[in-house]
C-alpha positions in Angstrom: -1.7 -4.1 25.0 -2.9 -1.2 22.2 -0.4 -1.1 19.4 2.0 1.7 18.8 0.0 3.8 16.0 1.7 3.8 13.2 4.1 7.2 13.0 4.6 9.2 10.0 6.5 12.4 8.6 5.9 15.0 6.1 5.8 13.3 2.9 3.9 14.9 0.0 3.9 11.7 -1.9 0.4 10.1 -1.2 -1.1 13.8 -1.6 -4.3 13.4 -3.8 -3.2 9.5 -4.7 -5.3 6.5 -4.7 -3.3 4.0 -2.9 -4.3 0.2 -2.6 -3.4 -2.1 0.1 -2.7 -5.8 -0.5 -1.2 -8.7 1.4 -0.4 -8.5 5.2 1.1 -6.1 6.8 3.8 -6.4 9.4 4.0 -2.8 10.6 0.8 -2.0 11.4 -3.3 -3.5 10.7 -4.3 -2.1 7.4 -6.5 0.2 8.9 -3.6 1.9 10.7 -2.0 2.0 7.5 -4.7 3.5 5.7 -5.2 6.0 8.4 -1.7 7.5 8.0 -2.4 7.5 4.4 -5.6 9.7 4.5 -4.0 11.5 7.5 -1.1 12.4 4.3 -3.9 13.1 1.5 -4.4 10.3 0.4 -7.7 7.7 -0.4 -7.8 4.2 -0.1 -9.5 2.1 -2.2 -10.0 -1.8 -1.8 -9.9 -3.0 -5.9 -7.1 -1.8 -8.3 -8.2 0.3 -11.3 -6.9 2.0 -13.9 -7.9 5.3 -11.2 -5.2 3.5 -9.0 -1.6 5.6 -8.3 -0.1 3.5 -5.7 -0.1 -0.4 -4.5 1.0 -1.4 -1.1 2.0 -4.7 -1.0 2.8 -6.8 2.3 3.5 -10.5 2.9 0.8 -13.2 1.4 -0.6 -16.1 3.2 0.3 -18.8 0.8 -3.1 -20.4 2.1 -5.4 -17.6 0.8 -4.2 -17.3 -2.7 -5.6 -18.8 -5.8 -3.6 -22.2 -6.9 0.0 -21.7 -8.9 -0.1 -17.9 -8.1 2.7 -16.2 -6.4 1.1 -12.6 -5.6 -2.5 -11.9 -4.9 -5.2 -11.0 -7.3 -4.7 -7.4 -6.7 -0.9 -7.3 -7.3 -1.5 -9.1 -10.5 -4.1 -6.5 -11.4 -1.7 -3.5 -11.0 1.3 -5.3 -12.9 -1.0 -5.7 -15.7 -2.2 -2.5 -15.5 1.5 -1.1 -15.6 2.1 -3.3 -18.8 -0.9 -1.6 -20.5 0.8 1.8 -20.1 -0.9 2.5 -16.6 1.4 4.7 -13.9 0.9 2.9 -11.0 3.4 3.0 -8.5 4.2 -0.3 -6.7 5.4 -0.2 -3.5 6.7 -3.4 -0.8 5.9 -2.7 3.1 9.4 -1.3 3.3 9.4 1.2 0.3 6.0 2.6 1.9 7.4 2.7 5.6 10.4 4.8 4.0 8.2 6.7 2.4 5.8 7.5 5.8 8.9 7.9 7.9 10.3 11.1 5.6 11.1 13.8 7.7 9.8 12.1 10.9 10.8 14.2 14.2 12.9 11.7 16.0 
């Protein structure tokens, strides 16, 4: 069976952002996730730079990061990026499925 696109409102907030994706995603694949993303004016990017205005983060597979970390290499980069003065809005898979289902027709 296809999966359900992914469905998504109105919102103004990925407008001209760099977003970031990181971890697994329940909702959707990534590139469903992205989709809606550009489909809302956004870009995606695959590192995290000081450029950077929004991470997604999902679930990690414990098996795939580095020994003694928590959250992925990515994650780590934007939370030190955020310590350094950077604005870099970080967002969990729900945050960002509230965000995409603003002012969705029901």
């Amino acid at each position: 069976a296809e999966p359900k696109p992914l469905r998504f409102g109105t919102t103004s907030r990925f407008q001209g952002k760099s977003v970031v994706f990181t971890g697994n995603l329940c909702c959707a694949m990534r590139c469903e996730a992205q989709q809606a993303v550009a489909a809302l004016g956004g870009s995606c990017k695959s590192t995290v730079s000081r450029k950077t205005d929004i991470v997604v983060f999902g679930l990690y597979d414990h098996d795939t990061l580095k020994p003694g970390a928590s959250i992925g290499a990515k994650l780590e980069e934007a939370y030190t990026l955020v310590s350094q003065g950077y604005q870099i809005e970080i967002l969990d898979e729900n945050d960002f499925l509230e965000i995409l289902y603003e002012n969705l027709d029901a």
